[in-house]
C-alpha positions in Angstrom: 227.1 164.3 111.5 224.6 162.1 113.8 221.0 162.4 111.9 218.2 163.9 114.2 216.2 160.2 113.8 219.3 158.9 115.8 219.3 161.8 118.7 216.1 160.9 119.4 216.0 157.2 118.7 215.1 155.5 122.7 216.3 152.2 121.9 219.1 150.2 123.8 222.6 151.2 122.1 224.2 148.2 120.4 227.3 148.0 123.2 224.5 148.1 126.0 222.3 145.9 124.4 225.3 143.0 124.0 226.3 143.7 127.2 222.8 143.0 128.7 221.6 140.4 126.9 225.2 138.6 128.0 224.6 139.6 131.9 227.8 141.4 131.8 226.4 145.3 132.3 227.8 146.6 135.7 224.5 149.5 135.6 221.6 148.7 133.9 219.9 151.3 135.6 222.0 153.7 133.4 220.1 152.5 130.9 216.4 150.8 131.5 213.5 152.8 132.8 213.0 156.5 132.2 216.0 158.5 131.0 215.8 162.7 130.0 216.2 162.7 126.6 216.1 166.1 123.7 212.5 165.6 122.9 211.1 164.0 126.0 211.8 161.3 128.1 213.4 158.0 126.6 211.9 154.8 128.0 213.6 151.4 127.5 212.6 148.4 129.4 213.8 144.6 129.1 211.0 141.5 129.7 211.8 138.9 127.7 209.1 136.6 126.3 206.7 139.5 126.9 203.8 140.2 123.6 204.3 143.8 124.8 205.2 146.6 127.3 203.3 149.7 128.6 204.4 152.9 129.9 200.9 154.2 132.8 201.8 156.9 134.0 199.1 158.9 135.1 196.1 159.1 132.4 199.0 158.6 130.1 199.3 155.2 128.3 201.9 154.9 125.9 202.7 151.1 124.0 206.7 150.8 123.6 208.1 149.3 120.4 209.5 145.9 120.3 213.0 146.1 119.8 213.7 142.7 119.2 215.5 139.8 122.1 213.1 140.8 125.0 213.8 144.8 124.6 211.1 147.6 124.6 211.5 151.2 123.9 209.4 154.6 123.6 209.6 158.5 123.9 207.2 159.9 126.2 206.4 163.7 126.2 209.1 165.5 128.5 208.1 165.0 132.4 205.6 162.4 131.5 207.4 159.6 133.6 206.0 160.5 137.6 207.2 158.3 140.7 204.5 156.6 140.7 204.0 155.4 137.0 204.0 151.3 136.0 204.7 149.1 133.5 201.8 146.8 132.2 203.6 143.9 130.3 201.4 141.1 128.5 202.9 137.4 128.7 200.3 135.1 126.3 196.8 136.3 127.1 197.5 137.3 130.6 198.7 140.8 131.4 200.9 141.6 134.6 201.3 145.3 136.2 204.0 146.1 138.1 206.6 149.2 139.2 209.5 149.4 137.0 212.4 147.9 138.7 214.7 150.5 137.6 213.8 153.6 138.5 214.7 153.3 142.0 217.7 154.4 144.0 220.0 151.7 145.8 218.6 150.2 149.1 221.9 150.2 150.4 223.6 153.2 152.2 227.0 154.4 152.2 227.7 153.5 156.0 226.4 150.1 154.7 229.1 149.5 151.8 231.9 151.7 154.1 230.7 149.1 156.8 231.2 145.7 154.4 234.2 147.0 152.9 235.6 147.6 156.2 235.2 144.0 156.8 233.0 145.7 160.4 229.4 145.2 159.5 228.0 143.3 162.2 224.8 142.6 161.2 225.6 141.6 157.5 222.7 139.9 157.0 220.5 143.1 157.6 222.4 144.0 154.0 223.1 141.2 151.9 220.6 138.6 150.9 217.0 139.2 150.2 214.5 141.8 152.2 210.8 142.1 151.9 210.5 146.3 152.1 208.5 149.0 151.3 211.2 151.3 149.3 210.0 154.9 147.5 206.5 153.9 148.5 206.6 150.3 147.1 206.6 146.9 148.2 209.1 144.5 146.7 212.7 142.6 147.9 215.8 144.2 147.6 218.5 141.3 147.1 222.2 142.2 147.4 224.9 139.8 147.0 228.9 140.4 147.4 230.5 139.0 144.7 233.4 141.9 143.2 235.1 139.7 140.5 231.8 139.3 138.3 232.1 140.7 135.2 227.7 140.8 135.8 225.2 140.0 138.1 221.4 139.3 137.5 219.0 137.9 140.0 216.8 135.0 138.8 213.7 132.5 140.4 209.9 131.7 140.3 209.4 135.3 139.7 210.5 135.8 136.4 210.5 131.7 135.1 214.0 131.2 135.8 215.1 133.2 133.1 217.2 136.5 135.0 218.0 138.2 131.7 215.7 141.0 132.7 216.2 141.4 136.2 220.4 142.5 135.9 221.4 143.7 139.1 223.5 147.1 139.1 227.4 147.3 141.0 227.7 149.4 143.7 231.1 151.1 143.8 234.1 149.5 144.6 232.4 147.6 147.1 232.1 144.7 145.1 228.0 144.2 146.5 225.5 144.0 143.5 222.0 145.0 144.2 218.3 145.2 143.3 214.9 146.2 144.0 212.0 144.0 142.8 208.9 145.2 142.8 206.0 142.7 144.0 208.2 140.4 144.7 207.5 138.7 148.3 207.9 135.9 150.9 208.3 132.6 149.8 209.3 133.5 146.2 212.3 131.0 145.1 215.9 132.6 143.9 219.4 132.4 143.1 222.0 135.0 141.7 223.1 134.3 138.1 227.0 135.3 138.0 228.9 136.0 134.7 232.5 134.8 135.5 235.3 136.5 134.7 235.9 134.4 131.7 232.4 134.9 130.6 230.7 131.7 131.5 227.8 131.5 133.6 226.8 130.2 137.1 223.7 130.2 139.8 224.6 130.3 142.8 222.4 130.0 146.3 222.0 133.2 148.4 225.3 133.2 151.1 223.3 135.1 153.2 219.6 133.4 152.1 217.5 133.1 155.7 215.8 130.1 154.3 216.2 127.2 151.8 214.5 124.7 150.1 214.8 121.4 151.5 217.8 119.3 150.1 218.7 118.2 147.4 216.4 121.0 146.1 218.9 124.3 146.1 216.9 127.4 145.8 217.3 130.4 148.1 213.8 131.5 149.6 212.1 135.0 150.5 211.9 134.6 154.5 210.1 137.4 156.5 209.4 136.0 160.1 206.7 136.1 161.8 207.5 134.5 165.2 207.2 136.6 168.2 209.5 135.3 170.6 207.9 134.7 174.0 211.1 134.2 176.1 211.5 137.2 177.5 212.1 136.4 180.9 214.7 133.8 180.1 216.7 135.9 177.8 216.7 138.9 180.6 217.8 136.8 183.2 220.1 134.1 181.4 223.8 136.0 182.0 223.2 136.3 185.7 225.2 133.7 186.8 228.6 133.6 184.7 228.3 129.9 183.2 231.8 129.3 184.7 229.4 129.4 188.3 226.8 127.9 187.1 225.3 124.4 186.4 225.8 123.4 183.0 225.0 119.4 182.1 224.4 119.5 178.5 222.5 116.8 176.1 223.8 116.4 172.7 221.4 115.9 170.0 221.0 115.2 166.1 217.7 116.9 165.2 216.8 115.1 162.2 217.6 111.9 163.5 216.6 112.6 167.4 213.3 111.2 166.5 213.0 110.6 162.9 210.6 112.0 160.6 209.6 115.0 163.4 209.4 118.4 162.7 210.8 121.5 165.0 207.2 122.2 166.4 206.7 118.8 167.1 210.1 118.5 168.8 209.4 121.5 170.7 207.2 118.9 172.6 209.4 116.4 172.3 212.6 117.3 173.0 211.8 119.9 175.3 209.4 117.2 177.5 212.4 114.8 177.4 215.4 117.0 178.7 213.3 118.5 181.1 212.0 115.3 182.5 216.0 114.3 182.4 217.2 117.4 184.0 219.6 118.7 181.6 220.3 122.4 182.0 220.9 122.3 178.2 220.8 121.0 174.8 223.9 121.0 172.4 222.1 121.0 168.6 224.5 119.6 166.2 224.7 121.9 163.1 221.2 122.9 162.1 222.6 125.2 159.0 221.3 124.3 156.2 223.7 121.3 154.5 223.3 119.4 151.5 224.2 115.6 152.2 222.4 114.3 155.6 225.4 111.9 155.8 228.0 115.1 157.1 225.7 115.7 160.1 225.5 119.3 159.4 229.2 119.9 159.8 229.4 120.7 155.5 227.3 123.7 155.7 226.2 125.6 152.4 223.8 127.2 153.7 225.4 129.4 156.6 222.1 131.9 157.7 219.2 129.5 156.7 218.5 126.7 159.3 218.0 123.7 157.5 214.7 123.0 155.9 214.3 119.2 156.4 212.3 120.3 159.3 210.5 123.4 158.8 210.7 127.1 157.7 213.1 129.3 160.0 210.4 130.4 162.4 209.6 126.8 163.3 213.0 126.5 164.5 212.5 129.7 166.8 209.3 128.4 167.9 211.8 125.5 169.0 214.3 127.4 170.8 211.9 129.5 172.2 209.6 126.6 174.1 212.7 125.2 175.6 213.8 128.5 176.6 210.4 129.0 178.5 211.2 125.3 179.9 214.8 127.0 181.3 216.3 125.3 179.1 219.4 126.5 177.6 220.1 126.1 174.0 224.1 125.9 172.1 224.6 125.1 168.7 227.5 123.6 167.0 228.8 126.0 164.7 231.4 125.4 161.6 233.1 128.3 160.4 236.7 126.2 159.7 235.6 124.7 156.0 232.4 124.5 153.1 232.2 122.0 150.6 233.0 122.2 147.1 229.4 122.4 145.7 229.1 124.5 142.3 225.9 125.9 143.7 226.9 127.3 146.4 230.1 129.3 148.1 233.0 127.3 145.8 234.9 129.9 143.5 231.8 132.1 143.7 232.2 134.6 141.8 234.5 132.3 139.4 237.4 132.8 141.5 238.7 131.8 145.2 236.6 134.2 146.8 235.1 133.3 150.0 238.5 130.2 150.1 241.8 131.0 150.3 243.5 131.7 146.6 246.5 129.9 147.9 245.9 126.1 147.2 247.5 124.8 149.6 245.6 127.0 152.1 242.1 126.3 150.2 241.6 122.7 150.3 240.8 120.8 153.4 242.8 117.2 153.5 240.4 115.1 155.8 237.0 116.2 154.6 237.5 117.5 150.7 236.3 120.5 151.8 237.8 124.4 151.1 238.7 126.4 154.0 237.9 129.9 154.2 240.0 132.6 153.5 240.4 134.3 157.2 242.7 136.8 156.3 240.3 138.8 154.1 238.2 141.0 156.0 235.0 140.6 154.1 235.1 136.9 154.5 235.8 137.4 158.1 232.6 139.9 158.7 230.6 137.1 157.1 231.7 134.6 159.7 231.4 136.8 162.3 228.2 138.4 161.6 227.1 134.7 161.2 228.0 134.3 165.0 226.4 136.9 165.9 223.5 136.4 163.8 222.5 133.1 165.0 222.5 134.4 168.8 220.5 137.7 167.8 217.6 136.4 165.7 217.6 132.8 167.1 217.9 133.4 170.2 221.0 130.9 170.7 222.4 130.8 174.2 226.0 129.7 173.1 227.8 128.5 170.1 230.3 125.1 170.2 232.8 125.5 167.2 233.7 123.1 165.2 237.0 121.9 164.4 239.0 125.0 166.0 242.6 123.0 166.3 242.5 122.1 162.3 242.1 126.4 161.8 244.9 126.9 164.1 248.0 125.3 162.2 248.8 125.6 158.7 250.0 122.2 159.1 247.2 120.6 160.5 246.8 117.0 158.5 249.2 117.9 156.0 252.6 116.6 155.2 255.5 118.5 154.7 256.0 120.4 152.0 252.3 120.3 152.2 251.9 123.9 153.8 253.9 127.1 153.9 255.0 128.7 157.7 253.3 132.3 158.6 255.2 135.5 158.1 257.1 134.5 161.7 258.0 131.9 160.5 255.8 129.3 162.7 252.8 127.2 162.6 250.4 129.2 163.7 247.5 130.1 161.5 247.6 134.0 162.4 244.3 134.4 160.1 242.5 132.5 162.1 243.8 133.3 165.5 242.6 136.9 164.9 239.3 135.5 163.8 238.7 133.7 166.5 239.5 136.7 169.4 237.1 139.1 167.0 234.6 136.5 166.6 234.5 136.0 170.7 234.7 139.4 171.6 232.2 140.9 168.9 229.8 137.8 170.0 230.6 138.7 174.2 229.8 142.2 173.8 226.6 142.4 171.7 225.0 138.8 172.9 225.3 139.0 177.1 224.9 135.7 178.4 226.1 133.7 175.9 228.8 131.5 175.8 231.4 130.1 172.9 232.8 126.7 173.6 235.8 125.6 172.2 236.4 122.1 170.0 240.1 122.5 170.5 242.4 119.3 170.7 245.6 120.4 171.1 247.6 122.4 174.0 246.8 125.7 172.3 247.7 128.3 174.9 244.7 130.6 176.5 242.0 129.1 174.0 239.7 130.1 177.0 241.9 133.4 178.2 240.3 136.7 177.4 241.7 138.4 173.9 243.5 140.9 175.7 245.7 138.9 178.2 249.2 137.8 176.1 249.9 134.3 177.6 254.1 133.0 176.8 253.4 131.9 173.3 253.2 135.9 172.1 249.0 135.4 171.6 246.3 137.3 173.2 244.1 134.4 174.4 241.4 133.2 171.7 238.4 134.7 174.5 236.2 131.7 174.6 234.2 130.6 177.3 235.1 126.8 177.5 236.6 124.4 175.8 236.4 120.4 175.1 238.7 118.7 177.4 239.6 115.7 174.5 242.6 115.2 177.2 240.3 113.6 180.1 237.4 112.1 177.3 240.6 109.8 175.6 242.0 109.0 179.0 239.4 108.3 181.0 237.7 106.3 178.1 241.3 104.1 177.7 240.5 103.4 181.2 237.6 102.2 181.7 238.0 99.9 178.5 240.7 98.0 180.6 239.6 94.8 182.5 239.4 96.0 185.7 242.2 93.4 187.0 244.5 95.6 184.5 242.9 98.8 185.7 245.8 99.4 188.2 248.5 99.2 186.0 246.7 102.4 184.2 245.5 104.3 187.1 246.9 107.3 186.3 244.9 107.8 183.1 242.0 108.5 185.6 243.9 110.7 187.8 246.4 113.1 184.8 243.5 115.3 184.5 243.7 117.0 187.7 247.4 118.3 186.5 245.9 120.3 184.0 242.0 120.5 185.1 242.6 124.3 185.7 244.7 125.2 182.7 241.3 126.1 180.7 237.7 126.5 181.5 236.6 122.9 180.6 233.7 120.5 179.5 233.7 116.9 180.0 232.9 115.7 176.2 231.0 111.9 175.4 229.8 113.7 172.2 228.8 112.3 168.9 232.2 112.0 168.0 232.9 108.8 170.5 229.8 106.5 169.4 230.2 106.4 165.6 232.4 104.3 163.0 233.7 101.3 164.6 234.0 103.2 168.0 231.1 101.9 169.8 229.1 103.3 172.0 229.3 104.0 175.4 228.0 101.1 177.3 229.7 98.9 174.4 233.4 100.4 175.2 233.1 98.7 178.3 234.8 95.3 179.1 233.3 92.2 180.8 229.5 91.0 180.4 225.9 93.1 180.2 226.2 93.0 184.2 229.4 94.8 183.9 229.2 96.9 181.3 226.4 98.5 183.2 227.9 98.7 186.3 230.9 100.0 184.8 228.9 102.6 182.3 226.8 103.9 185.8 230.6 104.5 187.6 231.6 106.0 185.0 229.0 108.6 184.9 228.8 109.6 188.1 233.0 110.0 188.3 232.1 112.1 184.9 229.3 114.7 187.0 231.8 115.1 189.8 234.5 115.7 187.7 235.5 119.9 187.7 234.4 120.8 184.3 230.7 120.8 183.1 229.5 117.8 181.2 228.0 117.0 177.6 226.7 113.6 177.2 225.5 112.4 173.3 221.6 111.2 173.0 221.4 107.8 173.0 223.9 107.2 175.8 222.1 108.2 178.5 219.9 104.7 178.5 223.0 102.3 177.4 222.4 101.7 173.7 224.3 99.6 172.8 224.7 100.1 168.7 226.6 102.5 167.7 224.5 106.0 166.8 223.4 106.4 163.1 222.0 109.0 161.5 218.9 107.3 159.9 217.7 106.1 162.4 218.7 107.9 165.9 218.7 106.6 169.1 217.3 102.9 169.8 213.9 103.9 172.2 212.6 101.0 171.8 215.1 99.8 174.3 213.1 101.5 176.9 209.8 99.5 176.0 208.4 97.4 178.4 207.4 94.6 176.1 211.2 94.7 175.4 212.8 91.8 178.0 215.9 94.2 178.5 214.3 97.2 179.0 214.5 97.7 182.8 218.4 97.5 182.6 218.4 100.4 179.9 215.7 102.7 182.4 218.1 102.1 184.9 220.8 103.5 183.6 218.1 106.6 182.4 217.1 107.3 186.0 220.7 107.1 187.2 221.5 110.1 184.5 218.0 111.8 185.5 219.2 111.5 189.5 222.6 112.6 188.4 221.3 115.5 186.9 218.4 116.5 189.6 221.3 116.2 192.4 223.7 118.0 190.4 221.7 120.6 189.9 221.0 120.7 194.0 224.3 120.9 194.5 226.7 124.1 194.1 229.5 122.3 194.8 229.5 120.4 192.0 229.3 123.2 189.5 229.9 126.5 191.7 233.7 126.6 191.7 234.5 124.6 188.4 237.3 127.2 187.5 238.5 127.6 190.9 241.5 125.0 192.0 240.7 125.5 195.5 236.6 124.0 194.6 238.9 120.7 194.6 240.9 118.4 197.2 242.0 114.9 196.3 241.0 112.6 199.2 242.8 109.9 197.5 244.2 109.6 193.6 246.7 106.6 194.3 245.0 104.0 195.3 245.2 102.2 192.5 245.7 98.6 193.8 242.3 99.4 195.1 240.7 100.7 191.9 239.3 103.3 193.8 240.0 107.2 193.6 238.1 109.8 196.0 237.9 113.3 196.2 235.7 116.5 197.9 234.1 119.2 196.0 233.3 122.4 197.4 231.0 125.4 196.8 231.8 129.1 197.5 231.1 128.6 201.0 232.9 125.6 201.8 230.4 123.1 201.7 231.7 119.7 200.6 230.3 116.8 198.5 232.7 113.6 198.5 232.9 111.2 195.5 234.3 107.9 195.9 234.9 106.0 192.5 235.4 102.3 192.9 236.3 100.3 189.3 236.7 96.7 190.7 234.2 94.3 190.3 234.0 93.3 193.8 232.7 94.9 197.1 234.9 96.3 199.9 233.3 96.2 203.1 235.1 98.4 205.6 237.0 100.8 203.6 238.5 103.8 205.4 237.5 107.3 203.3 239.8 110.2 205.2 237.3 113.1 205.3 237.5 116.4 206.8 236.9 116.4 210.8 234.7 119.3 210.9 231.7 117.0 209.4 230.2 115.3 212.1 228.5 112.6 210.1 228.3 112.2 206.4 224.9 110.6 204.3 224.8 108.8 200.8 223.4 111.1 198.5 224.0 108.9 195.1 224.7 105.5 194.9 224.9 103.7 191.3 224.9 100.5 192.5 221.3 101.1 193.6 219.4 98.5 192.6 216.3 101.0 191.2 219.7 101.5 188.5 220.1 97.7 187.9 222.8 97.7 190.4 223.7 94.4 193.1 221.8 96.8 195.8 225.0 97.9 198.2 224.6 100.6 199.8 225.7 103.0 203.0 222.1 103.4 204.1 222.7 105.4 207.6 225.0 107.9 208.0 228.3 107.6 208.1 230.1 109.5 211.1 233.7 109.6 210.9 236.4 107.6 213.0 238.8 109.3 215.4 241.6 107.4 213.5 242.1 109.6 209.9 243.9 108.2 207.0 244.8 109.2 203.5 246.6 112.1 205.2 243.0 113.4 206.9 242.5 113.3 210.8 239.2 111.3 210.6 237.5 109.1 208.0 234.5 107.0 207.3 233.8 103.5 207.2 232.0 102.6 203.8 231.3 99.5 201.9 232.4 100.0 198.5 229.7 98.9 196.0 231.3 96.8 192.9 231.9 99.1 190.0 230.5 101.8 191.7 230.4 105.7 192.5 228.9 107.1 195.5 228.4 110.5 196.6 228.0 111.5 199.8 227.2 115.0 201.0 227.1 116.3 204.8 224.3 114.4 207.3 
């Protein structure tokens, strides 16, 4: 028979009490705070290291007893425990009064967990992680963290001293989402979820879903509320307009932290946004600015996936950044890296103690090139978290487009691995069918909440529709991936193998300038001289070219201009657009001091500036450069043979017909008299862009007066035009 001391006893039962002190209890709130008792109300709270613990409720004041290993208990008269009743708890000589964290109901609603367990919550991040909120009339943060194979979860930080053996956090359901409310708890208060494994052992872990991060190699998840208020209004209504497939699109690549070293996001919201405007870009490619723990990866090991990285400022400085160059008209993408994580035991790594957010399969999980683990794409809740991350960065940042990282090395299960090395899908193929139906979610949940953005695809291979909409079946048996563009690798290695010839080779090799135009129309395409080309032992730009500093110039200036005229819209890597010529690093960024005057060199380097600024202003004047880039019939080859000649030429057109013609000449010397068929409805034609100009650091030949065309026509055209052909040089000419 149980004695009546023992009915009536409040204290912690011994199997709750282990189970507590060991962070293993799935409900605490089952058994701390105020419970209905025979007698009264039973009252059990856990604070270790506190002297002692008070029940106010009301006039009421009742001391608990001290248990023993942090735990207090009491029996309060029956209905003496109201809503509104606290818990004064002394620490040393200092006494701290807060709500009682558990005696309140979950933050998070049903449609929430139905939502993440469905794999379909697209705005995750409104759920999981940690939210400053007012809940049953009191301020404090909810956190929530998915993690179903803990045996226990607690919540610890600056808040409670590190030690999270009184703030357990309660399962909800099968959902596998643990949860809390903290009272008093606020902004900028330091965290991290303690995990018990399933073998008992303990971890902390960063917040997945943490909004903002201490700067690295610090690891703490931060409290964020923002406080921006976004001032962009008339560039986000407007920005989807023009489909970007119409529309100019000339994009500067940048490393933040390195762009100018030691600057902050509000000071690069000067900067930056000063520079590309004065250079004419329509927009700036950021490479990953999610948070990432070793500077050395560039951002493309993220840990971090919601927080932008702290090296240079709190979240809201980095919207204060996108929002000034969106009030410059300046459009803003991001490279994003949902393919692989690194291993980190802070951070996403066997999270929960097992392969949660990486595949279980090894040889699915690890990464061959980067040491990395690849995430599990064929469970759904991993899925909603990359998605929702898409989506999350274009919401709350403001982010006019995403570039994805890596996207051929998700495609195949045998990408970089040998055989034996990976296991075919349930057809029997290559394909990775995870990550194909990732991909066409993760574009069409982006293109229908985030109107006027645009995903570009790093794709490498000959994938089949990676720019066809989800719902069109190309021959392979896929819906098309549904991004907007992709990287055309194809014309960046040829036309780059080119150019690095001598130009009295150059002819022999012609047609790596020319195989482009077979496929040109195959995918929605940008030009790519990104990061990628101008690092470990590749050189950069200027320095791929052959011959001496005259040359190299001359060569890097042709180049260019064949690069703008190109279908396809162009990204071009800081640091290239003024010929450095040391390859980029990301210490110390891009070598301005190139462009001082006190620096001897310095006028060949703003040459080759203003020829990318003049590129840019008359590309942007010009529709036919950009209007019809999809469109085969924006393009007509006036000549792609003559490669004894080193020369190629070729019209654009805009939607109305209007033509601009671009003549590329990659020999060193000048060709006077050199018949250009042209079209015989133009009665004169004038030289729009020259980059043999000698304001560029060019020899100074040029087709000063117009040019109207000859009776006799050749290169199968009725009439052409008498030009001299500047050495190593492009010209543009548009109609007198």
């Amino acid at each position: 028979m149980t004695s009546k001391k023992h009915q009536t006893d409040p204290a912690v039962g011994a199997e709750d009490r282990a189970r507590l002190l060991a962070g293993t209890h799935h409900d605490p709130h089952s058994v701390l705070g105020a419970h209905p008792v025979p007698g009264g109300v039973a009252y059990r709270a856990l604070r270790p290291g506190a002297r002692s613990v008070t029940v106010a409720s009301g006039p009421l004041r009742t001391e608990l007893r001290d248990d023993g290993d942090g735990f207090f208990s009491g029996l309060l008269p029956p209905g003496a425990v109201p809503e509104t009743s606290r818990l004064r708890v002394a620490y040393g000589d200092t006494v701290h009064e807060t709500a009682d964290a558990y005696r309140f109901l979950p933050t998070l609603g049903e449609l929430d967990l139905h939502l993440i367990g469905e794999g379909r919550h697209e705005e995750l991040w409104r759920a999981l992680g940690a939210h400053v909120l007012v809940h049953q009339g009191v301020r404090g943060t909810r956190f929530a963290v998915w993690a179903p194979n803990a045996r226990g979860v607690r919540v610890t930080g600056s808040f409670c001293c590190w030690d999270g053996t009184g703030t357990p956090m309660r399962s909800l359901g099968s959902s596998g989402v643990w949860e809390l409310f903290v009272p008093g708890v606020g902004e900028g208060e330091l965290y991290k979820f303690e995990i018990t494994r399933p073998d008992g052992s303990h971890t902390q872990r960063a917040d997945p879903l943490a909004r903002r991060t201490e700067a690295p190699p610090a690891t703490s998840s931060i409290v964020h509320v923002s406080h921006h208020v976004w001032q962009d209004e008339q560039w986000m209504a407007h920005r989807g307009d023009i489909p970007v497939h119409e529309a100019p699109f000339s994009v500067y690549e940048v490393h933040l932290p390195s762009w100018r070293p030691g600057a902050t996001y509000r000071e690069l919201a000067d900067q930056l946004t000063s520079y590309v405007t004065e250079m004419g870009f329509t927009h700036v490619e950021l490479m990953p600015v999610a948070e990432h723990p070793f500077g050395g990866s560039w951002g493309y090991q993220v840990t971090g996936f919601y927080a932008p990285t702290a090296r240079l400022g709190t979240p809201d400085d980095f919207k204060y950044l996108v929002d000034r160059l969106h009030q410059a008209g300046i459009g803003v993408l991001m490279d994003w890296v949902p393919a692989h994580f690194p291993r980190d035991d802070w951070a996403l790594a066997e999270f929960d103690g097992r392969p949660l957010y990486e595949h279980p399969d090894p040889l699915r999980a690890a990464h061959p090139d980067w040491g990395t683990l690849e995430f599990d794409l064929g469970r759904r809740e991993v899925r909603n978290f990359l998605v929702a991350n898409a989506v999350y960065w274009c919401e709350e940042f403001h982010v006019d487009g995403l570039r994805v990282d890596a996207v051929a090395s998700m495609l195949y299960l045998d990408y970089s691995r040998e055989p034996g090395g990976w296991r075919p899908n349930e057809r029997g193929g290559r394909e990775n069918l995870d990550a194909v139906a990732f991909l066409q979610e993760m574009n069409a949940t982006v293109y229908r909440r985030c109107p006027g953005v645009v995903t570009v695809a790093e794709e490498s291979t000959a994938w089949d529709g990676v720019t066809r909409p989800t719902h069109v079946q190309g021959p392979s048996g896929f819906g098309g991936l549904g991004f907007g563009l992709k990287w055309n690798m194809g014309w960046m290695h040829d036309s780059l193998q080119y150019m690095a010839h001598d130009p009295v080779h150059r002819a022999y090799h012609h047609g790596e300038l020319t195989f482009s135009m077979v496929y040109a129309y195959s995918e929605n395409y940008v030009l790519p001289i990104s990061h990628d080309e101008v690092v470990h032992g590749k050189g950069s730009l200027v320095s791929k070219m052959p011959g001496d500093w005259w040359r190299r110039r001359a060569d890097l200036r042709a180049y260019l201009a064949f690069m703008w005229a190109h279908p396809g819209k162009q990204l071009l890597f800081m640091g290239q657009e003024f010929a450095q010529g040391a390859e980029w690093s990301e210490t110390a960024g891009p070598d301005w001091w190139l462009l001082d005057p006190a620096y001897p060199a310095a006028p060949d380097h703003r040459g080759v500036r203003d020829l990318v600024r003049d590129l840019n202003a008359c590309y942007r004047a010009t529709p036919a450069l950009w209007q019809r880039d999809t469109d085969p019939s924006g393009f007509e080859w006036i000549t792609g043979d003559s490669a004894s000649d080193n020369v190629l030429a070729f019209l654009r057109r805009d939607a109305d017909g209007s033509p601009l013609l671009a003549v590329c000449h990659f020999s060193p010397v000048v060709r006077p008299d050199y018949l250009v068929g042209v079209p015989e409805d133009v009665p004169a034609w004038t030289e729009t862009l020259n980059t043999d100009a000698e304001r560029y650091g060019g020899s100074g030949v040029t087709n000063p007066a117009p040019l109207k065309p000859e009776p006799h026509g050749t290169h199968g055209r009725p009439a052409a035009v008498r030009l001299t052909l500047p050495p190593l040089a492009t010209v543009w000419l548009r109609p007198a």
